[in-house]
PAZAPA-4460 file (N, C-alpha, C; in steps of 0.05 Angstrom, whole numbers, plus 32768, in hexadecimal, padded with zeros to 4 digits):
% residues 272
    n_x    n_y    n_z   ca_x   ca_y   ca_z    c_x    c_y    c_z   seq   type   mol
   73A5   7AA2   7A35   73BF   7A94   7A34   73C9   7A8E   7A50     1      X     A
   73D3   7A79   7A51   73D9   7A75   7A6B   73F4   7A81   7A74     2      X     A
   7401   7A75   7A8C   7414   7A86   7A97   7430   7A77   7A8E     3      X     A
   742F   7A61   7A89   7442   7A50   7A83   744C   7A55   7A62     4      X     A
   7431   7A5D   7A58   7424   7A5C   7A39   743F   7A7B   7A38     5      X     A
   7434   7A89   7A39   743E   7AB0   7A3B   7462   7AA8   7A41     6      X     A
   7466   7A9B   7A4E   7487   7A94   7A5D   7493   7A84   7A40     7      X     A
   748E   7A7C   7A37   748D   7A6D   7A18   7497   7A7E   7A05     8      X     A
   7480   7A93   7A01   747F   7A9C   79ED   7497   7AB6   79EA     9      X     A
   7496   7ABF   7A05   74A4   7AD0   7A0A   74C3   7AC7   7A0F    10      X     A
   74CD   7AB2   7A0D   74E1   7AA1   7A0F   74EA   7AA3   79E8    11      X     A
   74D3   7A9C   79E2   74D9   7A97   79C0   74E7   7AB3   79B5    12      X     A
   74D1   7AC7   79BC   74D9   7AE0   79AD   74F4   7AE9   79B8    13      X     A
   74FE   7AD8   79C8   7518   7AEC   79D0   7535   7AD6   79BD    14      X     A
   7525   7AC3   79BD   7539   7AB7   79AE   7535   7ABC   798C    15      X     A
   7525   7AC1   798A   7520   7ACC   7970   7531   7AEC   7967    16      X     A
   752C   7AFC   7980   7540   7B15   7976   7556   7B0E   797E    17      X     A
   7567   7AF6   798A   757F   7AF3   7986   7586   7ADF   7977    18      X     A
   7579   7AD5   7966   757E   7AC9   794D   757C   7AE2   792E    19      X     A
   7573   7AF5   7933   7572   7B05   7927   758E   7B10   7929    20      X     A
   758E   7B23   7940   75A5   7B2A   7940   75C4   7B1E   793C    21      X     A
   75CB   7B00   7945   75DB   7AF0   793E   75E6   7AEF   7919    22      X     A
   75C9   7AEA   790E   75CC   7AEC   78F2   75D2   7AFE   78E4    23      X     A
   75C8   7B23   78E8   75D4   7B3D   78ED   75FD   7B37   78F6    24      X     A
   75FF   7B32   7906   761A   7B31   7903   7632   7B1A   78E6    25      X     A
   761C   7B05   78EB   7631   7AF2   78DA   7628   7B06   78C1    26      X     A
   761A   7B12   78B6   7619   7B1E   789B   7626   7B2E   7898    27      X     A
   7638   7B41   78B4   7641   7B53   78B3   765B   7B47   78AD    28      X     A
   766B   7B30   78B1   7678   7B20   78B4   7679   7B1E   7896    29      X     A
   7668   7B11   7891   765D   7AFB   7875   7673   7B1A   785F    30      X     A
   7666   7B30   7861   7665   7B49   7857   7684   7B54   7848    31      X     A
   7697   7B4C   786B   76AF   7B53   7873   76CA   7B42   785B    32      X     A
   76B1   7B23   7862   76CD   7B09   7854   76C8   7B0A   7837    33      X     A
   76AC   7B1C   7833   76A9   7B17   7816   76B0   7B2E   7802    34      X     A
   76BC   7B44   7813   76C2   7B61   7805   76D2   7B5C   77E9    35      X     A
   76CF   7B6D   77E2   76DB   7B70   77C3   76FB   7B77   77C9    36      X     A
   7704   7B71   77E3   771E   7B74   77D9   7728   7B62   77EE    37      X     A
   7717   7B42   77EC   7722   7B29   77F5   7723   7B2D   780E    38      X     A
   7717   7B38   781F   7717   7B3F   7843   7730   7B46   7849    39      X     A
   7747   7B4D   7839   775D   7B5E   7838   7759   7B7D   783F    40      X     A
   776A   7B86   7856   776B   7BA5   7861   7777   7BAA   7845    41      X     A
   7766   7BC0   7840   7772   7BDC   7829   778C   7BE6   7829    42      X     A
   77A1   7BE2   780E   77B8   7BEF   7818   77BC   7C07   781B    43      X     A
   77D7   7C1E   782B   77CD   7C37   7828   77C9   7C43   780E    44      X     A
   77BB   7C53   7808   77AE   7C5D   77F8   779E   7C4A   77DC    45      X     A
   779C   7C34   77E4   7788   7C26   77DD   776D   7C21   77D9    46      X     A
   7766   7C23   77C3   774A   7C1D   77C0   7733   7C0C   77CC    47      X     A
   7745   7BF7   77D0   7730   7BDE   77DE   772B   7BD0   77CD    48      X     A
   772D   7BD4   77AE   7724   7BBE   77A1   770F   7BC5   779D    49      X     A
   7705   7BD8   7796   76E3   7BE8   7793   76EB   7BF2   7778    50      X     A
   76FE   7BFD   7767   76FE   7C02   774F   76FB   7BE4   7732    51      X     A
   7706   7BF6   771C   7702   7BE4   770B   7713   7BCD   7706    52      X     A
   771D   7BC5   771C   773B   7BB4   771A   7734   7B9E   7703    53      X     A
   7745   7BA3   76E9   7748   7B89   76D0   7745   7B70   76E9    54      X     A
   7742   7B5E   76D8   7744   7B3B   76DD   7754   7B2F   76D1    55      X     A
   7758   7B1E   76E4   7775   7B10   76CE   7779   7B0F   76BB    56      X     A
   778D   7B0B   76B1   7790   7B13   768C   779D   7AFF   7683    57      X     A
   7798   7AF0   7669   77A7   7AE4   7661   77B4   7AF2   7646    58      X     A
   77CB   7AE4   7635   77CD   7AEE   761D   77D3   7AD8   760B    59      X     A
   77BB   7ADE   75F0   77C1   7AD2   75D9   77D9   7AC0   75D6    60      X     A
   77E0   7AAA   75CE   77FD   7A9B   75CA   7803   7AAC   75AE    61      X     A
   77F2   7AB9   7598   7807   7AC1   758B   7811   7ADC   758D    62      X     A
   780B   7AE2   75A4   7815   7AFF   75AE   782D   7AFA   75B9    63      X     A
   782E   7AE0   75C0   784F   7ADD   75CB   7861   7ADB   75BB    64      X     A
   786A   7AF3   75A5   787B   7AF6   758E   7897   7B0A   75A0    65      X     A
   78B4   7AFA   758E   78C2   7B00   759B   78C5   7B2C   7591    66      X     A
   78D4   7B33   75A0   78D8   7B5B   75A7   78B8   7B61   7598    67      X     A
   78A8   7B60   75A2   788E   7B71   759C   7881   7B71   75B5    68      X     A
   7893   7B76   75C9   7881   7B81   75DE   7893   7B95   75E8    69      X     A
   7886   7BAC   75F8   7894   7BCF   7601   7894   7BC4   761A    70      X     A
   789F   7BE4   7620   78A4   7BE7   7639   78A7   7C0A   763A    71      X     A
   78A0   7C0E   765D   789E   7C29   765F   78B1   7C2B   767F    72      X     A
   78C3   7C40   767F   78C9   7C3A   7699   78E8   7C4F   7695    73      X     A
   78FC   7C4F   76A5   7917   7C53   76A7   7935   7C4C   76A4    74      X     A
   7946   7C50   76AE   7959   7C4B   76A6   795C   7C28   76B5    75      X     A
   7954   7C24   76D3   7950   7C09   76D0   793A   7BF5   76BF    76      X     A
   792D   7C06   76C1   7912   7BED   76A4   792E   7BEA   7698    77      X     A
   7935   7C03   7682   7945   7BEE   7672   7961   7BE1   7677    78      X     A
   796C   7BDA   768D   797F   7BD2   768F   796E   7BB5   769A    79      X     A
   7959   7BB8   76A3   794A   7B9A   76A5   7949   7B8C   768E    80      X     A
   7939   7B9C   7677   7936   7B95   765A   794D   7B86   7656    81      X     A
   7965   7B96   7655   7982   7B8F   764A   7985   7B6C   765A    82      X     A
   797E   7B6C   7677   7989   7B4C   7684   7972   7B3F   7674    83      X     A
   7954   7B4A   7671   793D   7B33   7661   7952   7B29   764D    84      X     A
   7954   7B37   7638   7964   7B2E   761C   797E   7B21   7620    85      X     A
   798E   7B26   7638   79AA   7B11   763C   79A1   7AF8   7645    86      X     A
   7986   7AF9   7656   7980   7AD4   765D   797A   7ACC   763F    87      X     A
   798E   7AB3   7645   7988   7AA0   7629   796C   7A8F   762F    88      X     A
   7961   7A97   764B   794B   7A82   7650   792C   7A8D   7647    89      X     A
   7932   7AAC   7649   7918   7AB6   7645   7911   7AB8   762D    90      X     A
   78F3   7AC8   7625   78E6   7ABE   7604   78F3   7AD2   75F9    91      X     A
   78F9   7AF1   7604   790A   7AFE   75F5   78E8   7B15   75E0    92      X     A
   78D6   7B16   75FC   78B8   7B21   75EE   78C6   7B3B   75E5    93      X     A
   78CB   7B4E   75FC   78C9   7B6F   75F8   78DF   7B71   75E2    94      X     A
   78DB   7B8B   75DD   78EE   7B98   75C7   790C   7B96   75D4    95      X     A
   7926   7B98   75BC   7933   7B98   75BF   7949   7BB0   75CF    96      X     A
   7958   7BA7   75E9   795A   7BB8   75F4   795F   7BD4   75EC    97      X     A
   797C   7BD1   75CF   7980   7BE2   75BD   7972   7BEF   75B9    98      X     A
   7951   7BEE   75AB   7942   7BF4   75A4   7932   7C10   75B9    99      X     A
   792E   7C0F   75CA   791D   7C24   75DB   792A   7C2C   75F4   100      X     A
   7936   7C3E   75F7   7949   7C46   760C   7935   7C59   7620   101      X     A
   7938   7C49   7630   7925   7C5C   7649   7937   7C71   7661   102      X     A
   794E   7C73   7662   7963   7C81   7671   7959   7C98   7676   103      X     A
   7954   7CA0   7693   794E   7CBD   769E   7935   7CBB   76A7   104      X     A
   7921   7CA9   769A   7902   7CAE   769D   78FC   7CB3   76B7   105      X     A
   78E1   7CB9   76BB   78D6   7CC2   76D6   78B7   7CBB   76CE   106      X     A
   78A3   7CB6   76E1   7889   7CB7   76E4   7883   7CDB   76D8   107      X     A
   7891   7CEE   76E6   7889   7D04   76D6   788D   7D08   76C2   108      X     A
   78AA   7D06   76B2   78B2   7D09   768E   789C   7CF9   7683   109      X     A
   7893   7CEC   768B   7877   7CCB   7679   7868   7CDE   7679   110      X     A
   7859   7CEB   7689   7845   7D06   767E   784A   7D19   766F   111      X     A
   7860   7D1C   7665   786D   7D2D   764D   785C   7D25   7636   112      X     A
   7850   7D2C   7626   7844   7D23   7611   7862   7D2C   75FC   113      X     A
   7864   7D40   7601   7880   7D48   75EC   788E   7D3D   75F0   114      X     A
   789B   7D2A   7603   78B3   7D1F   7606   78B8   7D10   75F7   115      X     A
   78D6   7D0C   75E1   78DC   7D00   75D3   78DF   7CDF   75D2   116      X     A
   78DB   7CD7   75ED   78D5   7CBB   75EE   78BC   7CB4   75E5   117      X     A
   78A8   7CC2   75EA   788B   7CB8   75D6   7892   7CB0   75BA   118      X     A
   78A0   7CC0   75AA   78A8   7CC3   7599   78B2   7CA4   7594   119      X     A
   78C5   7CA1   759E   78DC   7C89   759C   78CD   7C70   759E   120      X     A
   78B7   7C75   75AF   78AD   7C5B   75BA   7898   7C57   75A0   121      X     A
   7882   7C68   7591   787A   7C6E   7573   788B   7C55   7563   122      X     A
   78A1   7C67   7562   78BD   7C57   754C   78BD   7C38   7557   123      X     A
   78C9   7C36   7574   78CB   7C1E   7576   78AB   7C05   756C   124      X     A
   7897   7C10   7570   787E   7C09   7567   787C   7BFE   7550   125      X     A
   788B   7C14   753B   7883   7C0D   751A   789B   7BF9   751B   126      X     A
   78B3   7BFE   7522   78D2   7BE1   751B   78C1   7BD4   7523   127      X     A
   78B1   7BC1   753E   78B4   7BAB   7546   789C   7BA2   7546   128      X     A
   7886   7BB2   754B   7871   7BA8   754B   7859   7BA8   7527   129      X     A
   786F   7BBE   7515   785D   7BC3   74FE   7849   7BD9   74FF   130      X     A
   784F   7BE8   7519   7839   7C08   7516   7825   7C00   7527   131      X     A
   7823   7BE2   752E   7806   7BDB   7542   780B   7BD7   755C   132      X     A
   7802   7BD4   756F   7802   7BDA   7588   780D   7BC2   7590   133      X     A
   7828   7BC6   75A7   7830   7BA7   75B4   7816   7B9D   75C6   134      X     A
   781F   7B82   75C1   7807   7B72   75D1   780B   7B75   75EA   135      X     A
   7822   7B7B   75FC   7826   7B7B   7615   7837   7B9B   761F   136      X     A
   783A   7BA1   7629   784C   7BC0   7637   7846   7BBB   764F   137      X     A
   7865   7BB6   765B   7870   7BBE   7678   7873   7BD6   7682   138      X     A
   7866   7BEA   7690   786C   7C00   769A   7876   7BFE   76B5   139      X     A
   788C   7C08   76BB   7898   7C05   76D5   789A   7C29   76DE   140      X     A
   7894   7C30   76F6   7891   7C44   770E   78A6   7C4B   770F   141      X     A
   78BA   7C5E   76FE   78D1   7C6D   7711   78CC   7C89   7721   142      X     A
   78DB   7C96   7727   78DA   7CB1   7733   78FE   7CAD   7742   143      X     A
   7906   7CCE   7748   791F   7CD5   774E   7919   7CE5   7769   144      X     A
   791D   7CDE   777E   7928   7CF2   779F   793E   7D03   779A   145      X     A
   7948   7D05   778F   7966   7D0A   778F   7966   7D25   778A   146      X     A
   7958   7D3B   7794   795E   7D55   7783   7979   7D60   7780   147      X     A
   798F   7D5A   7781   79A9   7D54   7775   79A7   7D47   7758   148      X     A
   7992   7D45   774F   79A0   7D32   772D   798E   7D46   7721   149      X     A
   7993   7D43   7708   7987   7D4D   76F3   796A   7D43   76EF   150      X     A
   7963   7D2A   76F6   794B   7D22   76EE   793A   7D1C   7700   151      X     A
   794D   7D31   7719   7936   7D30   7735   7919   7D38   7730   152      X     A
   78FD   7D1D   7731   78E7   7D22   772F   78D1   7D24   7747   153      X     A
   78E5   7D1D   7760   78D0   7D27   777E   78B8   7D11   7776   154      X     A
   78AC   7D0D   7786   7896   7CF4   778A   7885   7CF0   7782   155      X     A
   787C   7CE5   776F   7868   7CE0   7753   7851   7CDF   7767   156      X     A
   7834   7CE4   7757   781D   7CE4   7766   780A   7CD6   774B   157      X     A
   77EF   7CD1   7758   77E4   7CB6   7740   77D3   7CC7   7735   158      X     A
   77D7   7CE5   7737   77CE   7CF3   7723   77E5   7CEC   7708   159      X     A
   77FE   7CF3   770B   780F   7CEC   76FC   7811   7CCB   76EB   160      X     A
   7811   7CBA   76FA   7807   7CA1   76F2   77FA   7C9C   76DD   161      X     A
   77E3   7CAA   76E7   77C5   7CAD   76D4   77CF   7CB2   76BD   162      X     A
   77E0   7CCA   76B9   77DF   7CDC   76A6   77F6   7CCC   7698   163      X     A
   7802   7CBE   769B   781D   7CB6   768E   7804   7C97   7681   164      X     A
   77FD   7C81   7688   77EC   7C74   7682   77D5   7C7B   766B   165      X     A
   77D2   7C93   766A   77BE   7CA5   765E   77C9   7CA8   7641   166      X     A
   77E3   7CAD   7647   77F0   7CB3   7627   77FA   7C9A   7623   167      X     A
   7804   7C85   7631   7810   7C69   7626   77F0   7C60   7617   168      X     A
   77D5   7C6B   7627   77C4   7C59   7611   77BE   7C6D   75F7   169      X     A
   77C9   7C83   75F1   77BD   7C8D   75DD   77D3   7C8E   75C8   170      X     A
   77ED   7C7D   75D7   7806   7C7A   75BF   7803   7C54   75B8   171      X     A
   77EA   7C48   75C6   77EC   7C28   75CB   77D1   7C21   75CF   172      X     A
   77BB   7C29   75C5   77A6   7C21   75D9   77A1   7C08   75D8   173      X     A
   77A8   7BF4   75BF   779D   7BD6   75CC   77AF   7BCC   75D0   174      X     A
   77C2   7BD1   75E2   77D6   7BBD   75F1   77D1   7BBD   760D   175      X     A
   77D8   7BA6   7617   77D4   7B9B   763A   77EA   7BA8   7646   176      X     A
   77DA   7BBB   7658   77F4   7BC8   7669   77FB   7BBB   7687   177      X     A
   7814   7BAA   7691   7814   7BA1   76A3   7822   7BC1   76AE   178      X     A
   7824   7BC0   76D1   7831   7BD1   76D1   7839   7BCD   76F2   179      X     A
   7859   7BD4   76F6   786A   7BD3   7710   7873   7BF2   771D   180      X     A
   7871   7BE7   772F   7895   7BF7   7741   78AE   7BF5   773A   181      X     A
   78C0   7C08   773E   78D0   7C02   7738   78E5   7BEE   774B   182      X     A
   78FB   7BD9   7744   7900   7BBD   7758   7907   7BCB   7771   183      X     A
   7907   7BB4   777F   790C   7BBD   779D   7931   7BB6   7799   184      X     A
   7934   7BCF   77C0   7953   7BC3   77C1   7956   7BBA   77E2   185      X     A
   7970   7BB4   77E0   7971   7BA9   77FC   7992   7BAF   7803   186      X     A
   7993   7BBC   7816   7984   7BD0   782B   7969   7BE2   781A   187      X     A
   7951   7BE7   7825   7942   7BFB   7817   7952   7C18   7809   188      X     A
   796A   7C1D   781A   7973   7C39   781B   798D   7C3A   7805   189      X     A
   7990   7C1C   77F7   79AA   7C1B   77EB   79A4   7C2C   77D7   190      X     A
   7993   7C3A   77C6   798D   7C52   77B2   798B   7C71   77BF   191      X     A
   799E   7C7C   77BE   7998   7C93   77BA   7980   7CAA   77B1   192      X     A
   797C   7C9C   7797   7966   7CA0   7788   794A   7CA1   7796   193      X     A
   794A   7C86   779C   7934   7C81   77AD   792A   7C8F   77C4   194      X     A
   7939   7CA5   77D0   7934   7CB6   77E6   793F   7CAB   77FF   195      X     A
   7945   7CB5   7817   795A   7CAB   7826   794C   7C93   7838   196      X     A
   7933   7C8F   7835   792C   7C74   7847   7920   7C64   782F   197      X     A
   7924   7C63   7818   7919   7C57   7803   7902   7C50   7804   198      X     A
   78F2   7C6E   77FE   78E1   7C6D   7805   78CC   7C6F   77E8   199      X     A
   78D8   7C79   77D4   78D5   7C78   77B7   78C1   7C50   77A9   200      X     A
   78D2   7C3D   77B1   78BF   7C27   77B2   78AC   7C27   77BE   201      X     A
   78A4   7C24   77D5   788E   7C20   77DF   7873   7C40   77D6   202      X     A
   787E   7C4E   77D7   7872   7C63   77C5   7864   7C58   77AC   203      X     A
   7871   7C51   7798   786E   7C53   7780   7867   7C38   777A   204      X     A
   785F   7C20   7792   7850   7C02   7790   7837   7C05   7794   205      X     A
   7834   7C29   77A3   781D   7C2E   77AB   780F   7C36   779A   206      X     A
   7819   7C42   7784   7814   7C57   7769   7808   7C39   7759   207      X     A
   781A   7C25   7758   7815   7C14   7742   7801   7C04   7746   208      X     A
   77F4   7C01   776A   77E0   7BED   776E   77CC   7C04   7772   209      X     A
   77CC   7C1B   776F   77AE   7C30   7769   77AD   7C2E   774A   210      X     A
   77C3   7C2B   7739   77BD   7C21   7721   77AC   7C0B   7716   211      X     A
   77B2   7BFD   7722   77A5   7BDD   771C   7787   7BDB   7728   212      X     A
   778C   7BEC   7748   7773   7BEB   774D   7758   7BFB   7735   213      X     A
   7766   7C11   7731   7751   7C20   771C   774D   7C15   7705   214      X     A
   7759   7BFE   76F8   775A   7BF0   76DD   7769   7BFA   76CC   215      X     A
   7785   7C0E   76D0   7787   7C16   76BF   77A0   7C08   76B4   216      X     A
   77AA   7BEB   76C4   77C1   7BD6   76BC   77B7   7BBF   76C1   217      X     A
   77CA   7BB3   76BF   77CC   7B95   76C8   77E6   7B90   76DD   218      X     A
   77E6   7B84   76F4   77F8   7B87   770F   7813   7B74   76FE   219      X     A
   7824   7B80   7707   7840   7B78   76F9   784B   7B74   770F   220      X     A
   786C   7B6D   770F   787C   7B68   772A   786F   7B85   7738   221      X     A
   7875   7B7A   7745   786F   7B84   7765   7851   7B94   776F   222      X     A
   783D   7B91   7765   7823   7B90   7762   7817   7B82   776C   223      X     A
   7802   7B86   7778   77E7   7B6E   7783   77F9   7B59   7786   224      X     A
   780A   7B5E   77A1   7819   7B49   77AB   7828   7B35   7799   225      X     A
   7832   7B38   7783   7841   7B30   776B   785C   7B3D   777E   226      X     A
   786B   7B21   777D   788D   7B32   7780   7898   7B47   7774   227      X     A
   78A2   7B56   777D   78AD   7B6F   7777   78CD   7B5F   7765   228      X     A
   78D1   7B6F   7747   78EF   7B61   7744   7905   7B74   7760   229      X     A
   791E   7B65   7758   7931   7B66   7773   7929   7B4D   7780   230      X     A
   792F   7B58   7796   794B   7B71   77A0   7964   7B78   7794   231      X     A
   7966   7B8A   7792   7981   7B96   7788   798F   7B96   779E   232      X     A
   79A6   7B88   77A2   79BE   7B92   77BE   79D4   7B9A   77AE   233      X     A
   79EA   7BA1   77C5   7A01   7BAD   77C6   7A18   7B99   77B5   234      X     A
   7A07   7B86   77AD   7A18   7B6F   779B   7A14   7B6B   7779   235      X     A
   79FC   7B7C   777A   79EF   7B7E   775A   79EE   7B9A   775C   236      X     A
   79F2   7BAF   775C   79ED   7BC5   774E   7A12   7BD3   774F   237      X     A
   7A13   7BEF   7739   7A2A   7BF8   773E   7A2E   7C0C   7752   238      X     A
   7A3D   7C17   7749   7A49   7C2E   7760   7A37   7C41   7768   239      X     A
   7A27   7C44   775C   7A0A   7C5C   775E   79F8   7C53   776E   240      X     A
   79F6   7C2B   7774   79EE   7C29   778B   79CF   7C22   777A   241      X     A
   79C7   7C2C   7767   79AE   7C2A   775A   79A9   7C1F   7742   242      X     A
   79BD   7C1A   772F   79BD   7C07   7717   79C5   7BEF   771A   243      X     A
   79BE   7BDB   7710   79C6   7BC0   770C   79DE   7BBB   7703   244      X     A
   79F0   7BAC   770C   7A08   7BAD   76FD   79FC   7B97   76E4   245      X     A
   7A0F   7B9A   76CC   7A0A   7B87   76B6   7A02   7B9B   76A4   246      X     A
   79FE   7B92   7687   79F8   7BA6   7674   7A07   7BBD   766F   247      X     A
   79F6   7BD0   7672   7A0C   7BF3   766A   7A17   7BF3   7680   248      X     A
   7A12   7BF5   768A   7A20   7BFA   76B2   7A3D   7BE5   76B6   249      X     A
   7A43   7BD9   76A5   7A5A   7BD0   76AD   7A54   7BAA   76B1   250      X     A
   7A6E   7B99   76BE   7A70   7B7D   76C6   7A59   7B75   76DB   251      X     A
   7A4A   7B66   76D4   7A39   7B5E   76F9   7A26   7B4F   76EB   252      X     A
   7A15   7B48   76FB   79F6   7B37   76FE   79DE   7B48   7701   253      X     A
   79E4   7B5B   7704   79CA   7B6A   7714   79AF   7B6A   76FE   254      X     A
   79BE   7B76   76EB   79A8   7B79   76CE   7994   7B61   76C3   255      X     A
   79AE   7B46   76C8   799E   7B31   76C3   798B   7B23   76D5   256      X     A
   799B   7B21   76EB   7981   7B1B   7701   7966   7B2E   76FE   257      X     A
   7966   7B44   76FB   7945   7B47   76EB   7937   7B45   76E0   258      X     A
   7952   7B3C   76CA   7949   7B37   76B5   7935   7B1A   76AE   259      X     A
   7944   7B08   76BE   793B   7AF4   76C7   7923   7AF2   76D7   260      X     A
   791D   7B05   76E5   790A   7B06   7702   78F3   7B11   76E2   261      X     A
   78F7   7B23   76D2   78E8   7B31   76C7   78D8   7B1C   76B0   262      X     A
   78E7   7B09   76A7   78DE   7AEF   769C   78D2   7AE3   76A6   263      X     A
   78D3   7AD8   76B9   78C9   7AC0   76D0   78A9   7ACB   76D0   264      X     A
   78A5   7AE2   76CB   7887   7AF0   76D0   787E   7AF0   76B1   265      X     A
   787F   7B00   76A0   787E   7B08   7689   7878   7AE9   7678   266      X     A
   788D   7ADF   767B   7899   7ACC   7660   7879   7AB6   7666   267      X     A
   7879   7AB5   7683   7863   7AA4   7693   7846   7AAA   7690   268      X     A
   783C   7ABF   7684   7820   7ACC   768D   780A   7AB4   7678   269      X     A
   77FB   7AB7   7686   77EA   7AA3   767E   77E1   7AA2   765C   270      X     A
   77D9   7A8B   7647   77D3   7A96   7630   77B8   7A86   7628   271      X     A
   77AB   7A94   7621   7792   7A91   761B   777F   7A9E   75FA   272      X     A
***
């Protein structure tokens, strides 16, 4: 081989291992944009999008029957319920507010298997739905900071989650469980409840998107970047700073504006 010949070849192979290596990177790249959780950073305590996360869901059109759909949640779920049923605009799906009183609940009481709301929610099942499972159930994330109240429950963990989800499917198993936080407020700190930097939401958005990530819901307000309902301000709730005004709580808007915000999602979900 000649000398010019060797200067050639040895020219090639170098561009050859940096065509190699070039392509090594864009795959690492390629790798990055194509992750299973949309080249989106992990939220904290986030999965990544590596579990069994459901796929979009649609529901049946004749599942969109009016009060045959539940709900699981607190004393605001149902004072939300209560503004769903005052908009004259919404379909009026879930049960009647009357009907299933959620007042006091917690992420911990929901793992009560004894607790007499299983019970109630049973009953509400056979009035509205006929004993068969609603086609849809809203579960909304409460918990209490407040060890001053009676129903102080200290900071739910997604062991608890689990376990509250665990018994909603063995009192419901073929119903679609969407499932939230409980609404946001503004200032963060206007709840009490919420712990003194309101820190109870962002907590318990975290609880509901390890939910969704594991498959064990479908993302409701404030989920997989779904608006959170709220804000609640100092102009919609009462004196406690944490209820909505409207409904039981007295004169206001607060109840219905969720109620509304709670429609706008719900009343809307795709049907197929």
């Amino acid at each position: 081989m000649r000398k010019d010949e060797r200067g050639l070849a040895g020219k090639t192979v170098v561009l050859i291992l940096v065509a190699v290596i070039i392509g090594a990177a864009i795959g690492v790249g390629l790798v990055s944009v194509f992750s299973d959780n949309g080249g989106r950073k992990p939220r904290a305590g986030h999965s990544g999008g590596k579990g069994s996360k459901p796929a979009p869901v649609t529901i049946p059109a004749s599942d969109f029957d009016q009060n045959t759909w539940g709900y699981l949640g607190c004393s605001n779920t149902h004072d939300t319920i209560f503004g769903y049923g005052a908009d004259p605009q919404s379909k009026h799906l879930f049960w009647p507010f009357e009907a299933f009183p959620t007042e006091g609940m917690t992420v911990r009481d929901w793992t009560n298997a004894a607790d007499r709301h299983w019970q109630r929610f049973d009953q509400a099942k056979q009035r509205f739905d006929g004993g068969g499972d609603p086609p849809v159930i809203w579960v909304q994330l409460c918990e209490n900071l407040n060890p001053s109240d009676s129903n102080f429950s200290g900071p739910s963990d997604f062991g608890q989650v689990q376990q509250m989800l665990s018994l909603l499917k063995q009192h419901s198993p073929g119903s679609k469980i969407f499932i939230s936080p409980l609404q946001a407020y503004q200032p963060a700190d206007l709840c009490s409840v919420m712990g003194p930097n309101g820190e109870a939401i962002p907590e318990l958005t975290d609880l509901a998107n390890q939910a969704v990530d594991a498959g064990l819901a479908f993302p409701g307000p404030g989920t997989d970047d779904i608006p959170n309902l709220g804000p609640l301000t100092s102009d919609l709730v009462v004196s406690d700073g944490c209820h909505p005004s409207g409904g039981p709580h007295g004169p206001g808007n607060g109840a219905l504006v969720l109620g509304q915000q709670l429609a706008k999602f719900f009343d809307n979900l795709p049907q197929g």
